[in-house]
N, C-alpha and C positions, 0 to 999 in steps of 0.2 A: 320472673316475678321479683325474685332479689332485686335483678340491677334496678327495674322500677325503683324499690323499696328506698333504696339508698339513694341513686342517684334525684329522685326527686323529692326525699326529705317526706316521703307518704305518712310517714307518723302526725305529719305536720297538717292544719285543714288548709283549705286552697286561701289563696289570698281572695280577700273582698272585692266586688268585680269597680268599688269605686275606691280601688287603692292609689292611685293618682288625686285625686279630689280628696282622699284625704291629707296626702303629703303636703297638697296646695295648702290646704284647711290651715295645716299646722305652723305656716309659715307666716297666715294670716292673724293669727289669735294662736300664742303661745302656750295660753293657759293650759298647766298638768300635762304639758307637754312631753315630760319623761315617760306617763304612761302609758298614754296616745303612740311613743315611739313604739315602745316596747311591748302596745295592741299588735301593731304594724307587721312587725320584726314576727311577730309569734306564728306566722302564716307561712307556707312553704312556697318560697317567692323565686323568683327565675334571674338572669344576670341581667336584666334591664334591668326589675323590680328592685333586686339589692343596690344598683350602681342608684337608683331613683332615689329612698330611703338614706341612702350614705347622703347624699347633696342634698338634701332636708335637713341631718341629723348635719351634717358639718356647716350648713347655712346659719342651725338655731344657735352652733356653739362660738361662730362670730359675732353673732346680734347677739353673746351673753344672757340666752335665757338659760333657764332654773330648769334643768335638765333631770333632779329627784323625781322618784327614786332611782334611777340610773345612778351607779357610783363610776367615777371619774377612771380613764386607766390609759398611763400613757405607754404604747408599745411600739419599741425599735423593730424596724426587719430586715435584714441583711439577705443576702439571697446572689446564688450564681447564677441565676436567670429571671426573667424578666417578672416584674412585681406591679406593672398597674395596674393588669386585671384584677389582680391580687386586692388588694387595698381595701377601696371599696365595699368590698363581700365583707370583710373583716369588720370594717366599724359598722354593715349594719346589722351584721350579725350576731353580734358582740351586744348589740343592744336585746336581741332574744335572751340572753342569758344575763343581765342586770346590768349592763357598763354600758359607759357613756366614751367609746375609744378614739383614742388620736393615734393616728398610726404615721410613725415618722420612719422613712427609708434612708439610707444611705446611696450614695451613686452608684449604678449598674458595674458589677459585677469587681467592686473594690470591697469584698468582705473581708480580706488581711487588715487593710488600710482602716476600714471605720472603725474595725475594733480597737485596735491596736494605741491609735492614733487619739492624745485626749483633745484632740480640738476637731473630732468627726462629727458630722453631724448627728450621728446617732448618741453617740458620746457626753457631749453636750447639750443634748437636751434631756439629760438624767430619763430615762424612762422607768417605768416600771418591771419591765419585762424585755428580751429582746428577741427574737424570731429566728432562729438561724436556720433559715429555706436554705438548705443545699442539697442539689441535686448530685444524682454519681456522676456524667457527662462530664462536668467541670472539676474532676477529684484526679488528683497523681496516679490514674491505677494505670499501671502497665506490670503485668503480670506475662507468664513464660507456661504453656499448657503442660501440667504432670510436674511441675517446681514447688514444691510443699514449703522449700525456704524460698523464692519468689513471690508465692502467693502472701506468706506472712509478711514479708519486706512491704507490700504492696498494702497488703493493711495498716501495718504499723506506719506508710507514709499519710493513707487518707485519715488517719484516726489522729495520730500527728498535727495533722492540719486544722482538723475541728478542734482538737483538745486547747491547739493553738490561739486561735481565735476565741473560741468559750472564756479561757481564763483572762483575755484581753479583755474583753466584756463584764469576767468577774471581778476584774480590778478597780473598776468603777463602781460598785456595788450593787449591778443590775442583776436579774434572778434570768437566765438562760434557759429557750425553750429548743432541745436539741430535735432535731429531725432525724428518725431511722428514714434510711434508703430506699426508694421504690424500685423492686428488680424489674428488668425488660422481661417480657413477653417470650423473644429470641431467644431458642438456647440449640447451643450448638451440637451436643451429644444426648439430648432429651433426659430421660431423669440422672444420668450419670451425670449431668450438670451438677447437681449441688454436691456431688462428689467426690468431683477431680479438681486437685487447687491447679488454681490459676485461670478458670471457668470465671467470666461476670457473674455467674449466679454464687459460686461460691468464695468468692471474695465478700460480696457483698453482703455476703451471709453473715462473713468472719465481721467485718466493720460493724454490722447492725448489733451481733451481740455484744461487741468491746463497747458501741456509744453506751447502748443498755445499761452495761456494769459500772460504766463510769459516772452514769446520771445518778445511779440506784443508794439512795441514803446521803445525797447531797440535798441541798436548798430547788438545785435547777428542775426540770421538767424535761420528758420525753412525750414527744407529739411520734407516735406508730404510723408515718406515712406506710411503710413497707406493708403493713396491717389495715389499712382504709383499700390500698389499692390491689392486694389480695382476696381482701372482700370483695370488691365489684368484678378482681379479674382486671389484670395485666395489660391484655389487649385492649380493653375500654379506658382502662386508667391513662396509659401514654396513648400518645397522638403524636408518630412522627412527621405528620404533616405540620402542626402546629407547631413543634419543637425547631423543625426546620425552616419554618416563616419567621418566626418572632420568640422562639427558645421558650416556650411558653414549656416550665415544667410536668405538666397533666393537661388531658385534655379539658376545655372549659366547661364540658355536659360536670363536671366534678367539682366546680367550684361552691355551691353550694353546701358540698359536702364535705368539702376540705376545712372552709371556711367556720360550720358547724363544730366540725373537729378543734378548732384553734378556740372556739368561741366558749367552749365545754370546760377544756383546760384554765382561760381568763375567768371564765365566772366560779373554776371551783377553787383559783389561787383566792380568790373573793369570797369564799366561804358561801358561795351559791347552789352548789352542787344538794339535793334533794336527800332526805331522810327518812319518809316513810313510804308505802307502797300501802294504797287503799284499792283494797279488790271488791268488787263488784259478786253476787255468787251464780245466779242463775245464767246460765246460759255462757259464763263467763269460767268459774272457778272447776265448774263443772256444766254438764249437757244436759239441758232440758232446765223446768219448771219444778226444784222440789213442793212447793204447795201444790200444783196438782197432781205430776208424776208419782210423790212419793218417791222414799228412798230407794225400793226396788228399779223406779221407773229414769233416775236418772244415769246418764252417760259418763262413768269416771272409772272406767275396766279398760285394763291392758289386753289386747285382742280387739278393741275396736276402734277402729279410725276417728272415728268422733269423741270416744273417753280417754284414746291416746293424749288428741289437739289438749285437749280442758289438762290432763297431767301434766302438758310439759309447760301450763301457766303455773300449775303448784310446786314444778319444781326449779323456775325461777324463780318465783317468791322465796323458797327454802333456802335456795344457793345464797340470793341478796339477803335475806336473813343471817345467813353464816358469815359474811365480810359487814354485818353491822347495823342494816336499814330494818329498820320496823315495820310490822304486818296487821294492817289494823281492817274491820269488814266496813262496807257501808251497802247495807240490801234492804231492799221493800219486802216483810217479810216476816210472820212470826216470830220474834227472839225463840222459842223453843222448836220452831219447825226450821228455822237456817242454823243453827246450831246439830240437830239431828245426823246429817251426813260426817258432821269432823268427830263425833261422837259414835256413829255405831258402822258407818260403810267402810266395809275392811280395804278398799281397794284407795281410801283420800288416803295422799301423801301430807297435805296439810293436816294438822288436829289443834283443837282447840288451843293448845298452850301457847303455840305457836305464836296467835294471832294475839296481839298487843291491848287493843280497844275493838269489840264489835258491836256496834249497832246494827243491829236487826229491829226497823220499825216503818212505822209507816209515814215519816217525815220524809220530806225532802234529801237528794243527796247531799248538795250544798251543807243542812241544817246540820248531818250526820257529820260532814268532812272538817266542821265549826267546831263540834261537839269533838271528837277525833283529835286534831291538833289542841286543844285546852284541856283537856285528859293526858295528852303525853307531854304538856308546857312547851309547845314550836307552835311556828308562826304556819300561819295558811302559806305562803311558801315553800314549805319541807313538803310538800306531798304532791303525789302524782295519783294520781285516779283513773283504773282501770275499768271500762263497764262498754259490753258491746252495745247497747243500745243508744245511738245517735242523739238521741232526743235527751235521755241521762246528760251524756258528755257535752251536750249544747248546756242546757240547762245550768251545769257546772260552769263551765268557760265563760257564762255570761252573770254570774251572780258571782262568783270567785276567780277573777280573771288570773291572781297569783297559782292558782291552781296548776300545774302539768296536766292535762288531759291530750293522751295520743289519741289519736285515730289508728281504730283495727278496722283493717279487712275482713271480709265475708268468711272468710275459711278460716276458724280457730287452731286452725293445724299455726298459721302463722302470728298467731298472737303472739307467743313467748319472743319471736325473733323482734316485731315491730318493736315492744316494750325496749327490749334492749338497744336496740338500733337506733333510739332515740336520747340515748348518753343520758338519761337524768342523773343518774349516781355517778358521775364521774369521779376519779381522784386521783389526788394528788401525792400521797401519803395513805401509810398503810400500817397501823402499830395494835400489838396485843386488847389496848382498849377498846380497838374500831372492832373485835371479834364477840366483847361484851357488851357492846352497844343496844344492840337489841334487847336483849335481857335489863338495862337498863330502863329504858324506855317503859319497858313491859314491866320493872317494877314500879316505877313511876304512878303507873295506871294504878298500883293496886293498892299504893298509897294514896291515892286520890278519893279511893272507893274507900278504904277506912277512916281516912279522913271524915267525909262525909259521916260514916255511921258513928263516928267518936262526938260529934257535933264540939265539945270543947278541947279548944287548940291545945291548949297545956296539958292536960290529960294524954290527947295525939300524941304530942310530939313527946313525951316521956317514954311512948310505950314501942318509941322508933329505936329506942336503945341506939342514939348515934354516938359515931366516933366520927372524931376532923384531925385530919390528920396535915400540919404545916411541915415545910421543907422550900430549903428555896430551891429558884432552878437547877437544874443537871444536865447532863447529857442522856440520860435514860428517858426522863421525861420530856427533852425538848422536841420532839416533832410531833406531839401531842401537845405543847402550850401552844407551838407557833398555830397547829388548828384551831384550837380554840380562841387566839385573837383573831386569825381569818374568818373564822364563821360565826363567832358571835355580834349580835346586832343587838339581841334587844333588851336586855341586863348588859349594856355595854355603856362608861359615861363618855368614854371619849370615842371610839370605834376607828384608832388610831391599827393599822396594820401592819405585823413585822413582819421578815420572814427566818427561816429558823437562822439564818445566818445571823440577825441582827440580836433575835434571841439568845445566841450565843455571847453576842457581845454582852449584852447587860449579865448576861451568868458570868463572865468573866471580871468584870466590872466593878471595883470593888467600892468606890462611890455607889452605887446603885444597889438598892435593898428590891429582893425579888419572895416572892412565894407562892409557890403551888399549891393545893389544896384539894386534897380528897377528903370523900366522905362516903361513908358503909354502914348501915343500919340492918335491922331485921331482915329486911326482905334481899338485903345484898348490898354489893360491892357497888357506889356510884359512879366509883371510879374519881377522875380527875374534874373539880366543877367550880373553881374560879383559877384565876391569875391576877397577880400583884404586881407590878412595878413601881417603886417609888423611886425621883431623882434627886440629887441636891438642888434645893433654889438657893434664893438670896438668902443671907446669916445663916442660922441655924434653922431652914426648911426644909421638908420634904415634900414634892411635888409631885401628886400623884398622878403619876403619867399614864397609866391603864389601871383600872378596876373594871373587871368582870365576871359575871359570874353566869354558872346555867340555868337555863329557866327550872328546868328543873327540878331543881331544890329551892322554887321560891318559897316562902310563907313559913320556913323552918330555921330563922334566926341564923343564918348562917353569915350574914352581915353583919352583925353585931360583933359574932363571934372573931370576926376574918380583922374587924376594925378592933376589937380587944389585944389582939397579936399584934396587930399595925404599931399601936400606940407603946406597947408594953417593948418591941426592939427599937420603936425611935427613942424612948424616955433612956435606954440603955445607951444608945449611941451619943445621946445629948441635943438631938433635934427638940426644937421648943415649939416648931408650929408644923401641924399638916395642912396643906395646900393644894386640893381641888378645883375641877373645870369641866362643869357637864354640857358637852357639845351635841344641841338636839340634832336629830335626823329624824327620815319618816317614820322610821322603826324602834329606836329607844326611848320613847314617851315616856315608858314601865318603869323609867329611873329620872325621872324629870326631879320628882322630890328626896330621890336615894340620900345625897346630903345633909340636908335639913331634917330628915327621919332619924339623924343619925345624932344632930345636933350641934352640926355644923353650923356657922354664922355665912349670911350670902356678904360678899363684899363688892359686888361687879354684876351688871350686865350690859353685852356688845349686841349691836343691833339686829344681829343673825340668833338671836335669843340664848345664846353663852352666855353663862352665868360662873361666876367663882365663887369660891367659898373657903374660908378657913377653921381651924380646930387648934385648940392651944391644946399641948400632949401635958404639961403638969396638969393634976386636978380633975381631969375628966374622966369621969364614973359614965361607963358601957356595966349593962346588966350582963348578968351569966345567959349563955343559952343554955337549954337544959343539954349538953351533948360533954361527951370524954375528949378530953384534947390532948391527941397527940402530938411534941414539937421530935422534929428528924433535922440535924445538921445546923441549926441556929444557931448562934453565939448570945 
C-alpha cells in the first residue's frame, strides 16, 4: 500500500480522462493559461501525461504568453547520468507547486567542466538554482573492506568532489540544490553493512552525513534522494536494468516522485510552501458522528484500531503545530457540540487552544476556509484541507482551486502517512521564530476577535500595548528576512527575491540602509513582520528596493510607523528624496495604493501597470502610531 502511495502520488486525484483535449485547448486560446496549467499539473499524472503538459507548458513559453500566476524559475541540472527523462517531469511539475520552469542542462556527464567553467552553458545562462543529480556509480569511491582510514579517504575523495563543484557553481551566485546518495539494495554482509568501513553502504553513509553538515545553515538546499528511495525501498527505487541500458539513475515507475520532490523544494525556495492545516472533525479528527454518537459514542481511545487511525491525524497536526503551521477546524456542526470532545474526552490529543480559528457551522467548507485564511491575514493558498468525505474535498477543489485538498484513503489508519506524503509544508530553513509561528497566527485570531468587539480602531489599537522594535539586518536575523522576502506576496511592492546570501550582502553594504522590524503586544511576541531595504539612486535618493510587510499586522499603523524611521535615518544621512516602484502581480493588489496612502506623489506609469512614486524627506509630517518604539543598532 505504501509503494502505491508514493510511487503514484495517491494523495493527488486522478487526472481528467480529457487531459489531452485540454493541453490542446490551451495551445488554442491562451487565456489564464497559468491556471489552466497549474488545474493540469495538480492531478497525479503518469510519464506520458508529464512529458505531454512539459510540451504545452514549454510551447506557451515560446509563443510568449502570460503564464501568472506561475512565477518564472530558471534551473540548471548537472547530473552524472542521464537527464532527458528527467527534464520534462521537472517543468511540469514544477508548475503543481507555482513556477513556470526552464530547465537548462549541461552535456552529459561533464559536471566538473559546467560548473567550473564561466562560459558552460549552465553558467551562462545565470539560473536560479542548479540541480546537482549525482549518483554514487560515477563518484571516486574505491574503498578496502575493514580500512576505517580507507573508508574516510574514500569519503573525503566523493565529498571532495561535490564540495568541488558546488562552490564552482556558488561562484557564479547560483543557490545549490545538493543530492544525498541513494544506497543499493545489494549488501554484502547483511546488517553488518552499515558497519564495516569500506562497505557501499557505509561509505555512503559517511558522504550523506558530511553533504548534510555541509549544506546545513548555508544559502543551498538538500534534496534526501537517500530518504525518497528508502521510502519506497531500495529494490524498487534502482533498476539495474535501466541503469545498465541508458544509466537512467532510478527506475522511471519514480519519476513522478522524484520529480514531486525537486518541485517541493522550488516552490518552497518561492515562498510556496503551505501554513495552515484545516481539519475536518467527524469521521476525520476522530471516529464516528459527534452529533449523533455523542461524546461516549465516538472513536478516539488508545486500544482501538479505529481511535488509534483518528489519534495519529491529531498527532500530526500537533508535531506540524510544533515546527510552526497553524491548526484551524472547518466542520458542519454545532459550535458547542464540535467543540465538546477537545473540551471534555480525556483520550483527544488535540484541545481547543491548540486550534487557531474554528468554525463549527452549517456554511459551506469553501465559505469556512474563506472565513479561516481572513481571520489568520494569508491568502487561500496557505492551507490545505483535510476531510474524508469526497464530496467535501470536490466541493473545495472546485470553488478554491488554490486550496491543497489530498485525497485519503478508506482506512484512516493511513490518513496521518497520506497528509504527509504529500510535502505541503516543505522547508527550506528552520529558525527559533518558525517554533512560534503558530502561536502567532493563533494570536492574530484573537486580535481580530477584539477587534471586532472594540468596534473603534483607536480605542483597539491603544489597548494592544505595542512595541516595534527597528534594527537593521544581522546575522542572527538573516534566514528569517531571506523567508520573509521569499514568501511574502501580498503586502509585498516589488516581490523582488533574495537569497540569504544576497541578504548578507546588503547587511554588509554600507551604501545600503536595511531594517528589520518586530513587533509584541498584549497577546505576544509577533515576532519579525516587515523588511526594508533601501539603495542609493541618482543625487541624493534612496530607492526603495523592498518594502514588505506581514499581513498580519495590517490595519495597526505599522506603515506609518516603519515610514517614520525610513525618513527620520535618510534626513540623518542627507538623502532628500525617497524613491518607490509598486510592481503589480496577481497577489499584491492589497498594496496597489500603499504609496499614495502614505502621501507619496505618483511620477510614472509603464504599461505592465508599474507605477513610481516619490517623497521629499524635509518637511514631511507621518502621524505617531499609537505603539512604543524601540530603535536596536542605528546610527
Amino acid at each position: 500500500m505504501s509503494e502505491h502511495l508514493y510511487r503514484d502520488l495517491a494523495w493527488l486525484p486522478a487526472a481528467p480522462p480529457d487531459f489531452n483535449a485540454q493541453c490542446r485547448a490551451l495551445l488554442q486560446d491562451s487565456a489564464d493559461c497559468g491556471r489552466r496549467l497549474r488545474f493540469l499539473a495538480t492531478h497525479a499524472l503518469d510519464e506520458n501525461q508529464l512529458n505531454r503538459l512539459a510540451r504545452t507548458i514549454g510551447s506557451l513559453q515560446q509563443a510568449g504568453a502570460d503564464l501568472k500566476p506561475l512565477l518564472p524559475f530558471r534551473l540548471g541540472v548537472l547530473s552524472n547520468s542521464t537527464l532527458d527523462f528527467i527534464k520534462p517531469a521537472l517543468v511540469a511539475t514544477a508548475a503543481r507547486h507555482g513556477l513556470a520552469l526552464e530547465c537548462i542542462s549541461g552535456h552529459y556527464d561533464q559536471v566538473m567542466q559546467e560548473a567550473l567553467s564561466p562560459d558552460s552553458i549552465v553558467n551562462t545562462a545565470k539560473p536560479d538554482a542548479v540541480l546537482l543529480a549525482i549518483d554514487y556509480r560515477a563518484l571516486p569511491i574505491q574503498t578496502r573492506l575493514g580500512s576505517e582510514q580507507a573508508a574516510e579517504e574514500s569519503t573525503t575523495r566523493a565529498v571532495g568532489y561535490i564540495e568541488t563543484v558546488r562552490n564552482g557553481l556558488k561562484a557564479h551566485g547560483t543557490t545549490v540544490i545538493v543530492q544525498t546518495l541513494a544506497t543499493p539494495a545489494e549488501r554484502l554482509f547483511g546488517s553488518m553493512d552499515r558497519l564495516l568501513p569500506g562497505t557501499t553502504q557505509n561509505v555512503l553513509s559517511r558522504i550523506n552525513a558530511r553533504l548534510a553538515a555541509n549544506v546545513l545553515g548555508t544559502s543551498d538546499l538538500l534534496l534526501d534522494v537517500a530518504g525518497i528511495a528508502a521510502t519506497v525501498g531500495t529494490e524498487n527505487w534502482h533498476s539495474p536494468m535501466q541503469w545498465n541500458l541508458a544509466k537512467l539513475p532510478f527506475s522511471n515507475r519514480y519519476l513522478p516522485l522524484y520529480a514531486d520532490h525537486v518541485g517541493r523544494l522550488l516552490g518552497a525556495l518561492k515562498g510556496k510552501s503551505r501554513r495552515v492545516l484545516v481539519l475536518d472533525l467527524d469521521n476525520t479528527v476522530w471516529g464516528g458522528v459527534i452529533g449523533d454518537d455523542g461524546l461516549d459514542g465516538i472513536q478516539v481511545a488508545q486500544g482501538d484500531p479505529t481511535g488509534e487511525a483518528h489519534l495519529s491525524v491529531q498527532r500530526m497536526a500537533l508535531e506540524l503545530r510544533a515546527r510552526g503551521i497553524a491548526l484551524a477546524v472547518s466542520s458542519k456542526n454545532n459550535d458547542d457540540v464540535a467543540r465538546k470532545p477537545f473540551r471534555e474526552h480525556p483520550e483527544m490529543l488535540l484541545k481547543e487552544d491548540h486550534i487557531a480559528v474554528f468554525q463549527a457551522n452549517w456554511n459551506d467548507k469553501a465559505t469556512n476556509i474563506q472565513a479561516i485564511a481572513k481571520e489568520l491575514s494569508l491568502g487561500i493558498d496557505s492551507m490545505v484541507f483535510v476531510d474524508d468525505n469526497p464530496v467535501e474535498r470536490n466541493l473545495v477543489r472546485r470553488m478554491l482551486p488554490e486550496v491543497a485538498v489530498p485525497e485519503l484513503p478508506e482506512d484512516p489508519a493511513l490518513y496521518a502517512r497520506t497528509v504527509a506524503a504529500a510535502g505541503y509544508f516543505e522547508a527550506i530553513v528552520f529558525s527559533d521564530e518558525d517554533l512560534k509561528r503558530a502561536d502567532f497566527y493563533q494570536d492574530n485570531a484573537k486580535r481580530v476577535e477584539l477587534q471586532k468587539a472594540a468596534g473603534d480602531l483607536d480605542a483597539y489599537l491603544k489597548t494592544l500595548n505595542m512595541e516595534i522594535t527597528f534594527q537593521p539586518f544581522d546575522e542572527t536575523g538573516r534566514a528569517r528576512i531571506s523567508q520573509l522576502i521569499n514568501k511574502s506576496n501580498q503586502f509585498n511592492l516589488t516581490t523582488r527575491r533574495y537569497t540569504e546570501a544576497e541578504v548578507a550582502e546588503a547587511e554588509h553594504d554600507p551604501s545600503c540602509f536595511t531594517l528589520q522590524v518586530r513587533l509584541s503586544d498584549v497577546f505576544g511576541d509577533n515576532g519579525m513582520i516587515s523588511v526594508i531595504i533601501c539603495r542609493p539612486g541618482a543625487a541624493s535618493d534612496w530607492q526603495i528596493d523592498t518594502w514588505l510587510m506581514s499581513c498580519r499586522v495590517l490595519g495597526r499603523r505599522v506603515e506609518q510607523a516603519v515610514l517614520r524611521q525610513i525618513l527620520s535615518r535618510a534626513e540623518a544621512r542627507g538623502i532628500q528624496r525617497l524613491v518607490g516602484v509598486y510592481r503589480p502581480t496577481d497577489r499584491n493588489k492589497l498594496v496597489e495604493n500603499h504609496y499614495s496612502n502614505l502621501g507619496f506623489a505618483q511620477t510614472g506609469t509603464e504599461p505592465d501597470g508599474t507605477t513610481h512614486w516619490e517623497l521629499a524627506v524635509a518637511g514631511t509630517h507621518v502621524a505617531e502610531a499609537p505603539m512604543t518604539v524601540r530603535v536596536i543598532g542605528l546610527d
